[in-house]
C-alpha positions as CSV (number, residue, x, y, z in Angstrom):
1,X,-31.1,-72.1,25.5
2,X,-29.2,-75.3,25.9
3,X,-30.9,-75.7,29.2
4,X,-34.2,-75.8,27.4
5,X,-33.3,-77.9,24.2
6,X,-32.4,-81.1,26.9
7,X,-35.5,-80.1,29.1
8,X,-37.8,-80.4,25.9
9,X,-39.6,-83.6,24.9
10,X,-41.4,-85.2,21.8
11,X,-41.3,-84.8,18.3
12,X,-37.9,-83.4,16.9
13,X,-35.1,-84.8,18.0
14,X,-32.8,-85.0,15.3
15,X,-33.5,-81.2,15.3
16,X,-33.4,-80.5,19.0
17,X,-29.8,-82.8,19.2
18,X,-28.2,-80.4,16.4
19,X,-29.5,-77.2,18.2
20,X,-27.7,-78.5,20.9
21,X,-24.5,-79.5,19.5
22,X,-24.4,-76.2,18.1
23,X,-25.2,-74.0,21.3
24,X,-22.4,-76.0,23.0
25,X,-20.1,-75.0,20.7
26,X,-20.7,-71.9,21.5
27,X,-20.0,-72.4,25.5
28,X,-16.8,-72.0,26.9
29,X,-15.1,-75.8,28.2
30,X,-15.0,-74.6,31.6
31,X,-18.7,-73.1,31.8
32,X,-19.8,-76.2,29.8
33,X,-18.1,-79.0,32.5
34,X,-19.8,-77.0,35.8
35,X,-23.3,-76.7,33.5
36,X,-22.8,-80.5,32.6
37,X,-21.8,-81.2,36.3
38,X,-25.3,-79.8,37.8
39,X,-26.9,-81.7,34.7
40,X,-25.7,-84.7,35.6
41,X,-27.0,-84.7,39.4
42,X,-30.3,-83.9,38.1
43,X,-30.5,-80.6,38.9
44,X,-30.9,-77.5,36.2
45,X,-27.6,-75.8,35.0
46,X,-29.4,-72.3,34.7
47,X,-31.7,-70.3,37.4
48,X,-33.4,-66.9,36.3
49,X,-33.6,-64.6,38.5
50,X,-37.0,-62.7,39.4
51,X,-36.9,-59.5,41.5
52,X,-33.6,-60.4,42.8
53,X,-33.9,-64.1,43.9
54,X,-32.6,-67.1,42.4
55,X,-35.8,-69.1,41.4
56,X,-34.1,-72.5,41.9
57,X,-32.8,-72.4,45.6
58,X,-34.9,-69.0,46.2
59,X,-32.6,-67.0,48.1
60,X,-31.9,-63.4,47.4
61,X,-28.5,-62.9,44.8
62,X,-25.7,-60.4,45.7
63,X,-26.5,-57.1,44.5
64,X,-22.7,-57.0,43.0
65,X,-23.9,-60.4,41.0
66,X,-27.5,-58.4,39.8
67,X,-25.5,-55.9,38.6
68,X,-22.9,-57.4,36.5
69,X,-25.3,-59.5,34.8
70,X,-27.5,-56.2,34.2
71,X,-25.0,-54.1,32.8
72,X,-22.3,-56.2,31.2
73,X,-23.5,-59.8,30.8
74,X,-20.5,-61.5,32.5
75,X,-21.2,-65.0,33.5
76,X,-22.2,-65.3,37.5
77,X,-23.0,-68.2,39.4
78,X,-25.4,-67.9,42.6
79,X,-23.6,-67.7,45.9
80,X,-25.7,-70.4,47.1
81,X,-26.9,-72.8,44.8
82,X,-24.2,-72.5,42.3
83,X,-26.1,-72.3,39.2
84,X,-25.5,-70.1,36.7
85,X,-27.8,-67.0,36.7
86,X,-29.9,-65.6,33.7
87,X,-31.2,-62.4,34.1
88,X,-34.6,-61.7,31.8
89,X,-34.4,-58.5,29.8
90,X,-37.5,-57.3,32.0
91,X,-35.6,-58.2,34.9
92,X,-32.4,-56.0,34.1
93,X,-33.3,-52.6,36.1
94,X,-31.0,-53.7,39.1
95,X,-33.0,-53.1,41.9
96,X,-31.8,-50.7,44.1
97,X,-30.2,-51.3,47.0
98,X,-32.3,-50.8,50.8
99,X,-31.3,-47.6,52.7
100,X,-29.4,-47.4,54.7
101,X,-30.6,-48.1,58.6
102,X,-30.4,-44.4,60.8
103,X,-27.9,-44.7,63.6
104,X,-29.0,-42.7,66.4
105,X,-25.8,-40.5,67.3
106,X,-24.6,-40.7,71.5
107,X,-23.1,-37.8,72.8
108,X,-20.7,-38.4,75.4
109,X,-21.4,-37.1,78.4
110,X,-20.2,-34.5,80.2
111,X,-18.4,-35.1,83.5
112,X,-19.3,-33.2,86.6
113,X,-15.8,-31.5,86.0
114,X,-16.6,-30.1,83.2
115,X,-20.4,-29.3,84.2
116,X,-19.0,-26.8,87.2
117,X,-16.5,-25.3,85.7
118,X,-18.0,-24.0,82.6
Protein backbone atom coordinates (compact mmCIF):
# COMPACT_ATOMS: atom_id res chain seq x y z
CA UNK A 1 0.00 0.00 0.00
CA UNK A 2 2.74 2.41 0.76
CA UNK A 3 4.50 1.31 -2.36
CA UNK A 4 1.52 2.62 -4.32
CA UNK A 5 0.63 5.92 -2.35
CA UNK A 6 4.57 7.21 -3.45
CA UNK A 7 4.16 5.60 -6.98
CA UNK A 8 0.73 7.64 -7.48
CA UNK A 9 0.63 11.12 -9.09
CA UNK A 10 -1.75 14.17 -9.45
CA UNK A 11 -4.39 15.55 -7.59
CA UNK A 12 -4.38 14.64 -3.72
CA UNK A 13 -1.56 15.05 -2.06
CA UNK A 14 -2.28 16.35 1.16
CA UNK A 15 -4.32 13.11 1.20
CA UNK A 16 -1.96 10.73 -0.38
CA UNK A 17 1.06 12.20 2.25
CA UNK A 18 -1.25 11.31 5.37
CA UNK A 19 -2.13 7.89 3.91
CA UNK A 20 1.37 7.45 3.93
CA UNK A 21 2.41 8.74 7.24
CA UNK A 22 -0.10 6.54 8.53
CA UNK A 23 0.82 3.20 6.74
CA UNK A 24 4.40 3.77 7.90
CA UNK A 25 3.39 3.83 11.14
CA UNK A 26 2.20 0.77 10.84
CA UNK A 27 5.73 -0.78 9.42
CA UNK A 28 8.13 -2.17 11.59
CA UNK A 29 11.73 0.35 11.77
CA UNK A 30 13.72 -2.34 10.43
CA UNK A 31 11.32 -3.38 7.31
CA UNK A 32 10.79 0.38 6.84
CA UNK A 33 14.84 1.26 6.54
CA UNK A 34 15.43 -1.92 3.81
CA UNK A 35 11.93 -0.71 1.98
CA UNK A 36 13.22 3.04 2.14
CA UNK A 37 16.80 1.67 1.10
CA UNK A 38 15.46 0.10 -2.35
CA UNK A 39 13.32 3.45 -2.61
CA UNK A 40 15.99 5.47 -2.52
CA UNK A 41 18.04 3.73 -5.41
CA UNK A 42 15.05 3.98 -7.50
CA UNK A 43 14.01 0.72 -7.44
CA UNK A 44 10.46 -0.56 -5.97
CA UNK A 45 10.37 -1.76 -2.28
CA UNK A 46 7.64 -4.46 -3.07
CA UNK A 47 7.55 -7.36 -6.00
CA UNK A 48 4.28 -9.59 -6.34
CA UNK A 49 4.73 -12.65 -7.13
CA UNK A 50 2.71 -14.36 -10.20
CA UNK A 51 2.86 -18.21 -10.51
CA UNK A 52 5.84 -18.32 -8.51
CA UNK A 53 8.28 -15.63 -9.96
CA UNK A 54 9.23 -12.41 -8.60
CA UNK A 55 7.80 -9.89 -11.22
CA UNK A 56 10.58 -7.39 -10.62
CA UNK A 57 13.93 -9.46 -11.25
CA UNK A 58 11.66 -12.40 -12.75
CA UNK A 59 13.33 -15.28 -11.33
CA UNK A 60 11.46 -18.17 -9.71
CA UNK A 61 11.08 -17.64 -5.53
CA UNK A 62 11.97 -20.55 -3.10
CA UNK A 63 9.10 -22.74 -2.61
CA UNK A 64 9.92 -22.40 1.38
CA UNK A 65 9.41 -18.44 0.74
CA UNK A 66 5.81 -19.23 -1.41
CA UNK A 67 4.77 -21.00 1.25
CA UNK A 68 5.28 -18.93 4.23
CA UNK A 69 3.75 -16.01 2.64
CA UNK A 70 0.72 -18.37 1.63
CA UNK A 71 -0.05 -19.76 4.86
CA UNK A 72 1.18 -17.46 7.54
CA UNK A 73 1.92 -13.97 6.09
CA UNK A 74 5.47 -13.62 7.49
CA UNK A 75 7.54 -11.04 5.85
CA UNK A 76 10.00 -12.58 2.97
CA UNK A 77 12.38 -10.93 0.84
CA UNK A 78 13.36 -12.54 -2.71
CA UNK A 79 16.53 -14.50 -2.71
CA UNK A 80 17.66 -12.56 -5.57
CA UNK A 81 16.48 -9.18 -5.89
CA UNK A 82 15.90 -8.53 -2.31
CA UNK A 83 12.50 -7.01 -2.41
CA UNK A 84 10.00 -7.71 -0.33
CA UNK A 85 7.44 -10.24 -1.71
CA UNK A 86 3.51 -9.77 -1.84
CA UNK A 87 1.64 -12.59 -2.61
CA UNK A 88 -2.00 -11.73 -4.25
CA UNK A 89 -4.89 -13.51 -2.60
CA UNK A 90 -5.38 -15.35 -6.08
CA UNK A 91 -1.84 -16.19 -6.00
CA UNK A 92 -1.90 -18.03 -2.51
CA UNK A 93 -2.44 -21.84 -3.60
CA UNK A 94 1.36 -22.57 -3.34
CA UNK A 95 2.14 -24.29 -6.28
CA UNK A 96 3.19 -27.53 -5.89
CA UNK A 97 6.43 -28.61 -5.96
CA UNK A 98 7.86 -30.66 -9.50
CA UNK A 99 8.22 -34.47 -9.06
CA UNK A 100 10.56 -35.85 -8.31
CA UNK A 101 13.11 -37.04 -11.35
CA UNK A 102 13.09 -41.29 -11.60
CA UNK A 103 16.49 -42.66 -10.88
CA UNK A 104 17.15 -45.68 -12.79
CA UNK A 105 18.31 -48.30 -10.09
CA UNK A 106 22.04 -50.35 -11.12
CA UNK A 107 22.45 -53.67 -9.94
CA UNK A 108 25.84 -54.65 -9.27
CA UNK A 109 27.03 -57.19 -11.07
CA UNK A 110 27.75 -60.38 -10.49
CA UNK A 111 31.35 -61.68 -10.59
CA UNK A 112 32.23 -64.74 -12.54
CA UNK A 113 32.71 -66.25 -8.96
CA UNK A 114 29.71 -66.01 -8.08
CA UNK A 115 28.10 -66.84 -11.65
CA UNK A 116 29.84 -70.61 -11.45
CA UNK A 117 29.33 -71.41 -8.28
CA UNK A 118 25.71 -70.88 -7.92
Amino acid sequence: MLQTLQLQSGPGQRNREASMEAARKTIPSVALTHYDRLMAHGKKGVAVVRNGVCTECHLRVAIGALHLLATNGDIQLCGNCGRYLYLPPQEAAVPAAPPPVARTVRHKKQSLAQAHAG
